[in-house]
N, C-alpha and C positions, 0 to 999 in steps of 0.2 A: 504494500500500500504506500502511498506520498502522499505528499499535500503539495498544492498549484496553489500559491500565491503571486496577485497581478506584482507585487514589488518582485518576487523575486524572479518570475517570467520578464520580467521586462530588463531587467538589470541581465539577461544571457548574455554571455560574451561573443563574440564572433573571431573566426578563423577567418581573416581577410583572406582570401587567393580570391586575387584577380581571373578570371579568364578570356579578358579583353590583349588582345593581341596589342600589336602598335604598328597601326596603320599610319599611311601616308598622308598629310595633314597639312593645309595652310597651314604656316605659321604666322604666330603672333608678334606682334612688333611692340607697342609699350605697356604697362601694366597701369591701368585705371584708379584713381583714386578711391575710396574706401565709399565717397559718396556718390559715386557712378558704378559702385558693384554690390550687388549682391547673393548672399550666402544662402545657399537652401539645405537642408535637411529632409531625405526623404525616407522612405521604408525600407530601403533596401541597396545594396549596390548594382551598379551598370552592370549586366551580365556579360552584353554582348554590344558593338557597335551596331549589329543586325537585326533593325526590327522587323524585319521580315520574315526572318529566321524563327524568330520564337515569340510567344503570345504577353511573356515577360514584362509585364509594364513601365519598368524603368527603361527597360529599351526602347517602348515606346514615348517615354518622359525626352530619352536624350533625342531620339529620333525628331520628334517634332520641333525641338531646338533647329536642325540642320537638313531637316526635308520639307519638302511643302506637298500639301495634295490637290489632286484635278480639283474637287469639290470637298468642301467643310458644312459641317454638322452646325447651326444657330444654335441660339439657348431654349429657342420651343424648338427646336431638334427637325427642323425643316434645311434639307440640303441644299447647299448654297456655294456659286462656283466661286473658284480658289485660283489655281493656275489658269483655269478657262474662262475664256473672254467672253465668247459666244456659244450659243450651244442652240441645237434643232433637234426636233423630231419631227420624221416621217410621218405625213395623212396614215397610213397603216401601223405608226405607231412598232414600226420594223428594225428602223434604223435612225441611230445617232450620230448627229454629227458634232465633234467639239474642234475648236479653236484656241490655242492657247495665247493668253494675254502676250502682250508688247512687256518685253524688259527682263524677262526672267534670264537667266544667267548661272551659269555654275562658279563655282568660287575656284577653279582653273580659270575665268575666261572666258570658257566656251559657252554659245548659247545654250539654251534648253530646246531640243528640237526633237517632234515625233519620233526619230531613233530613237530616244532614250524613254519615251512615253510607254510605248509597244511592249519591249520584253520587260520595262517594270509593271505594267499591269497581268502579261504572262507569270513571272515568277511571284507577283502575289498571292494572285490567283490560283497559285499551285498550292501553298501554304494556308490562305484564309478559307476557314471552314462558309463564308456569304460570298466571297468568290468562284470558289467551286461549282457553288447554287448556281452563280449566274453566267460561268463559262458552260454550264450543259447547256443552255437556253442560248446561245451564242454560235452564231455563222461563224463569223468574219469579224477580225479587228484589222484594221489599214490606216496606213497612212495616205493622203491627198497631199498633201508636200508637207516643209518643213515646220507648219505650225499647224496642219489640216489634220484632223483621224477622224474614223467612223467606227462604228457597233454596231454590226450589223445583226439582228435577232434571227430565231428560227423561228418562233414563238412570242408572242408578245408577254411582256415580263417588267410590272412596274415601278421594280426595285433596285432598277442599275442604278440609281444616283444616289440611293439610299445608303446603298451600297461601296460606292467609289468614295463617302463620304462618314462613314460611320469611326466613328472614335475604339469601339473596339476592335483588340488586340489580334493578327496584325493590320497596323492601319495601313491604308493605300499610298503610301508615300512613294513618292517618284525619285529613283537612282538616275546618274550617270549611265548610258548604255555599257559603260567596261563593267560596273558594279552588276548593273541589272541583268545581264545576261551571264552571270555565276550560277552555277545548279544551284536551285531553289533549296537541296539539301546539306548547302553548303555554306558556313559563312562568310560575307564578305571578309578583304582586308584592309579596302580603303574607305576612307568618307570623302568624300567630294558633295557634297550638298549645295543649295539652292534656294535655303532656305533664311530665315530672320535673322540667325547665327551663323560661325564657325567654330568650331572644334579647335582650340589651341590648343598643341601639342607640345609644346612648351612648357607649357605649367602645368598639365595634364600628369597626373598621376595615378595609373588607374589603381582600381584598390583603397585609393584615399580621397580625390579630388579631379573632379572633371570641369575642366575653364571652356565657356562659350565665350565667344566676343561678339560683339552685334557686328552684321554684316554688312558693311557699307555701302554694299556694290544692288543690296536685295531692295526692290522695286515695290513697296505694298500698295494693296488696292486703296482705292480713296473711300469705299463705304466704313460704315463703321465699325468696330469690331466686335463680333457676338460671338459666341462660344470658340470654335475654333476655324470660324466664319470671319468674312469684312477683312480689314485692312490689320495686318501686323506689323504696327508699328513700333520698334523698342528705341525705350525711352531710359535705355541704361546702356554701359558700356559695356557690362561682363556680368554673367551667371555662373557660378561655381557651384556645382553638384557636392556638397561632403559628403563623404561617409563616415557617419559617427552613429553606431548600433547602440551602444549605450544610451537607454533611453533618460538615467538621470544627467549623465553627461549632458547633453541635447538639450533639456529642460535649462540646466544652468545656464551653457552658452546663449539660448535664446534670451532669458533675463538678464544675461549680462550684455547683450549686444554685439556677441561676436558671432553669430549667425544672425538672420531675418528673419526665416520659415522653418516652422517643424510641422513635417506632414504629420505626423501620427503620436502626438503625444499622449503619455496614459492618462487616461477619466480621472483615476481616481488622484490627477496631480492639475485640475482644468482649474477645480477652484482656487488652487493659489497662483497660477496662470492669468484667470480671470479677474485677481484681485491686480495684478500687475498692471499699473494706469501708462505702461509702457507697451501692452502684450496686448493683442487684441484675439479672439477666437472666431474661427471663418467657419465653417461647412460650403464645402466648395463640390459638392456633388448628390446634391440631394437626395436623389434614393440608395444612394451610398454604395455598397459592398454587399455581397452575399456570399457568405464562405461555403466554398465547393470540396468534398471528399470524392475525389477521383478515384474508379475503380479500374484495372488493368482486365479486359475482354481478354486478353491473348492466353493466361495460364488460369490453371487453380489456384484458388476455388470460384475468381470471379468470371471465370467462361463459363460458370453453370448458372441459369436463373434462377434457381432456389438460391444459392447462397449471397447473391447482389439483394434480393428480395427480402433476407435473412438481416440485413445492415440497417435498414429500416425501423428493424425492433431494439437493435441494440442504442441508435445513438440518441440521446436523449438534449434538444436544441439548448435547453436552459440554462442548463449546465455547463457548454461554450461559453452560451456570453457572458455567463455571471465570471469564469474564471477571467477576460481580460478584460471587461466591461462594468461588472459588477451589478449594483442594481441603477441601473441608468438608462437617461430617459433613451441615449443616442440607439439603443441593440435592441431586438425584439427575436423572436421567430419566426420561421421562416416556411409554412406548409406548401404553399404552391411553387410550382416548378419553374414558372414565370417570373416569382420573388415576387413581396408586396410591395403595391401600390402602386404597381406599373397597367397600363388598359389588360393586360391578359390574364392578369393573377383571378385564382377562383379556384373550387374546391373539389374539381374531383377526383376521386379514387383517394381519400386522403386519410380513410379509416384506421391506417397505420399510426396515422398521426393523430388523429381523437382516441385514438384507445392507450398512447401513452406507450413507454419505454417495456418492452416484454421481453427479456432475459429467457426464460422458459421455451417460447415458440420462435425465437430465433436461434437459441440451439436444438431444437427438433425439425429447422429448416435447412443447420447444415448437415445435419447426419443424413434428411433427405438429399442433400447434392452430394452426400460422397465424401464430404469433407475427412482426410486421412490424418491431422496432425502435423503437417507438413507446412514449416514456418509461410509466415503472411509478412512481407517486407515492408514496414508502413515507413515513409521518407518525411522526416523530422525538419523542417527549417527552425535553426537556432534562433536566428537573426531577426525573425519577426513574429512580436509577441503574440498576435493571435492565430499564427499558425501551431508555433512552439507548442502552445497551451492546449490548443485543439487535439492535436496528435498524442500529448501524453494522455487527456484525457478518452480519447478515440483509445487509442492500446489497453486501456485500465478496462474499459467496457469491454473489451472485444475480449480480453483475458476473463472477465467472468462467464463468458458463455462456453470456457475452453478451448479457446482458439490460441495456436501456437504463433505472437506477434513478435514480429522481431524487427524494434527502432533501431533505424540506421540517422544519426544526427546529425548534421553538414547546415553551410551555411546555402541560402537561398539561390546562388548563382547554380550551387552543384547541384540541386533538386531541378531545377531549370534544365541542367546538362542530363543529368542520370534520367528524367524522363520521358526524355526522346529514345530510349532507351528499349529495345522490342523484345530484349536475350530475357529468358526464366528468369524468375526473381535470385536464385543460385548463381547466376552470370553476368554479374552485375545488372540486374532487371529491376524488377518494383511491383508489385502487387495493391498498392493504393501513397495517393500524394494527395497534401492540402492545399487548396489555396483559394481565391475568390474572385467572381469578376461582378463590375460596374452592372446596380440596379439596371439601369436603360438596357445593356447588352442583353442580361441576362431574361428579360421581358421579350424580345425580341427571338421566334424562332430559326430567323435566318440568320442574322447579322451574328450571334453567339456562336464560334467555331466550337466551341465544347459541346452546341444542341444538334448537329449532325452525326450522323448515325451510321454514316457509309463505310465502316468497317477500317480495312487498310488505309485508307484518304482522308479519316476522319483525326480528330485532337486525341492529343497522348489518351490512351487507355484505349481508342480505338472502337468504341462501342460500333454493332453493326443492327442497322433493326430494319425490314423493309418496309413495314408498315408505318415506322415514325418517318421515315423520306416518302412514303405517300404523301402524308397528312402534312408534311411542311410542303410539299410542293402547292398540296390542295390549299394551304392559309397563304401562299406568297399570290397564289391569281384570286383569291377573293376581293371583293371589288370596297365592301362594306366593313366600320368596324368592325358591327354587329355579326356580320359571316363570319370574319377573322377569329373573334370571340369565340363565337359557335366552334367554329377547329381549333381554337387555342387548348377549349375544355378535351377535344378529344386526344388532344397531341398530350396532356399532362396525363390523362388516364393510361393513354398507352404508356408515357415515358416510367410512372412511378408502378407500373408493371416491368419493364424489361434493366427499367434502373440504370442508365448510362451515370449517375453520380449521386451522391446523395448532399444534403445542404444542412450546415450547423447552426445557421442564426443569418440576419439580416444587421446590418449595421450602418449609421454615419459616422462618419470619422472627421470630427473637428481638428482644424488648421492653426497652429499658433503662427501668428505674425505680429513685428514688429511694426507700431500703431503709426510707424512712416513709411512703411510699404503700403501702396496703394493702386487699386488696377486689377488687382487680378480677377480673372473670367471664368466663373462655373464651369466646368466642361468635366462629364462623366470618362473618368481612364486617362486623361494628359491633365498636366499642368501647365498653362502656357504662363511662357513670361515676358511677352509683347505685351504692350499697355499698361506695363506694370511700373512705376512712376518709385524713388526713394528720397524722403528727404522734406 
């Protein structure tokens, strides 16, 4: 037995290894004063320069620093063009046509032209579980010259821009054609971006500290800026990513001023945060987080349906969030598959969940699947508290019903690494990982690469179901909420039948900021730091 305390979860140490390579990089030329930069703090370190690569959301943090997208997401979550100037549709609603704006430019120099448009929406589209969706519905993508392209449909399908434009993980960000044409199983080694920053490689220290400098050469739209929409304009000189896991570390340095931002600091440390007439407290993502327990389809015991079905009874949500949340207002539970209080969330097949935590009939579900004894590898992140907490408490459960679990602890980059990972859990494999995606994603059944179901092509754990790829194909042509709704209820019935993952709680995660930062823009999965003003 243990005890999980939020003070002593949040104080874990972390084993820095980087496994960020060292890419080839503008370099930086003078170092900005203290009042033209600022320090952020976020949940986790940079895993990879590749946010293509991996679903990882720091990746996506740095990514949107130094990529730009065709189309960006508003704060009512209406898609809105980015690098494109112009855009059409065909009377048959068959074919698009986009134009990219005047100005855009790579930080080599060279323009931004349909070469490099093309195979970066191929290699995302290899990787994002709502691209996949919309390259089967997809002729023809071309180029018409060097700012011209088309999408050309098979089918009519009215979620490509929903799509080219959505915040989750990976986002549609546009490479360099030398980058973007890298096997999509591969990751990049250079950043050449396009975007509002650059990557200083100079002060770059991966592991410890990642230096953006505003891009002098990047062109922003004149509209205004909305979510990861309108014009980004940076109104500082330099963003430095820290890495500092220690969560009372972080706390300190934010009251003493030597950071700005602390993404995730603990609840039970807001109110003397909030007494800080220095510190201000943001909620910058309003339906917040929803913590995900990933199941592996490919070995036992979770390639059996009784024993995914079986995890149901064991994990009890409360119990999560009390351990890094406590009793507060920001965590709740989480019954639908859709997450609350998104248009889809609703209650069917959730009887697992009104009957409560049952030890007894989830061990007579796995002796139904076969279950042999045969260790269960559950992948521990240290480094972030509500994971950490999750997982010991996830193994404590899963040991009383008999099941042989075996924590492997590493910090958050290596769980990221190990679970792309397809070899037995014996061979360095995994058999379940935690982690959580963005309210808005998770409500959405296309745009959420974890809610595809196609097997081999599908997100880590690989769930295969063909009747939940019916019913999402059947909810993307629905014309009406109310349709959508109607297949939302049947796509959750199917889902918390066949079980591609189960969910430990629903959460906001309030933002400490320094009460002279000012600017920043809601936006569900990024953090952008355009508009963001200090001083």
């Amino acid at each position: 037995m243990f005890k999980i305390t939020r003070r002593g979860a949040l104080q874990g140490g972390l084993a820095v290894a980087a496994s960020v390579g060292a890419p080839a990089i503008v370099r930086g030329q003078t170092r900005p004063s203290a009042a033209r930069t600022i320090r952020a703090v976020f949940h986790g370190d940079v895993p990879t320069y590749d946010p293509i690569w991996t679903t990882a959301n720091m990746a996506a943090y740095a990514g949107g620093m130094v990529y730009d997208t065709l189309f960006g997401i508003d704060e009512q979550q209406n898609p809105k063009p980015q690098m494109v100037g112009k855009w059409g549709l065909s009377d048959d609603k068959l074919k698009y046509t986009f134009e990219l704006r005047d100005g855009l430019k790579w930080t080599d120099g060279t323009p931004v032209t349909t070469a490099d448009v093309l195979p970066s929406l191929k290699r995302w589209a290899a990787r994002d579980g709502g691209g996949q969706h919309m390259m089967l519905r997809v002729k023809d993508i071309a180029a018409k010259d060097e700012k011209t392209f088309t999408i050309e449909l098979k089918e009519k399908y009215g979620l490509v821009l929903d799509i080219l434009a959505k915040t989750s993980t990976p986002v549609c960000f546009i490479m360099r054609k030398k980058e973007a044409e890298t096997d999509p199983m591969q990751k990049i080694e250079q950043v050449v971006g396009s975007g509002p920053f650059k990557l200083n490689l100079d002060e770059t220290k991966p592991g410890t500290q990642y230096v953006y400098d505003r891009n002098p050469d990047y062109v922003p739209r004149s509209d205004a800026p909305s979510g990861i929409a309108g014009g980004k304009v940076v109104k500082v000189d330099r963003v430095i990513f820290v890495n500092m896991p220690d969560a009372q570390t972080a706390v300190a340095a934010v009251q003493a001023g030597e950071i700005d931002f602390y993404e995730i600091p603990p609840t039970d440390l807001l109110p003397q945060l909030e007494g800080d007439k220095n510190i201000k407290i943001q909620v910058l993502n309003p339906l917040g987080q929803v913590g995900q327990i990933r199941l592996n389809f490919l070995h036992p015991p979770f390639d059996n349906e009784k024993a995914r079905q079986a995890m149901l009874y064991i994990v009890k949500q409360s119990d999560y969030m009390k351990a890094t949340f406590g009793d507060s207002k920001y965590a709740k539970v989480c019954p639908s598959y859709f997450g609350m209080g998104t248009p889809m969330e609703n209650d069917a097949n959730t009887d697992w969940f009104k009957g409560g935590q049952n030890f007894a009939k989830a061990k007579e579900m796995f002796k139904e699947a076969g279950y042999d004894g045969r260790p269960i590898v559950l992948l521990q992140a240290t480094n972030i508290p509500y994971m950490n907490n999750s997982a010991m408490i996830l193994a404590q459960e899963m040991r009383q019903v008999g099941l042989n679990v075996q924590v492997e602890p590493m910090d958050w980059s290596n769980v990221v690494q190990r679970r792309a990972n397809k070899a037995a859990p014996n061979q360095g494999g995994w058999n379940i990982f935690i982690t959580s995606s963005g309210g808005n994603a998770i409500g959405n059944p296309i745009l959420l690469a974890a809610h595809a179901a196609t097997g081999d092509k599908a997100w880590f754990g690989w769930p295969s179901d063909a009747k939940q790829e019916e019913l999402r194909d059947k909810w993307a042509v629905a014309d009406t909420l109310e349709a959508r709704k109607a297949v939302g209820r049947e796509l959750q019935a199917n889902a918390w039948k066949f079980v591609p993952q189960l969910y430990y709680g629903q959460w906001v995660q309030p933002a400490a900021v320094r009460s002279n930062i000012n600017g920043l823009l809601p936006v569900a999965e990024i953090i952008p730091w355009w508009n963001v003003t200090k001083g």
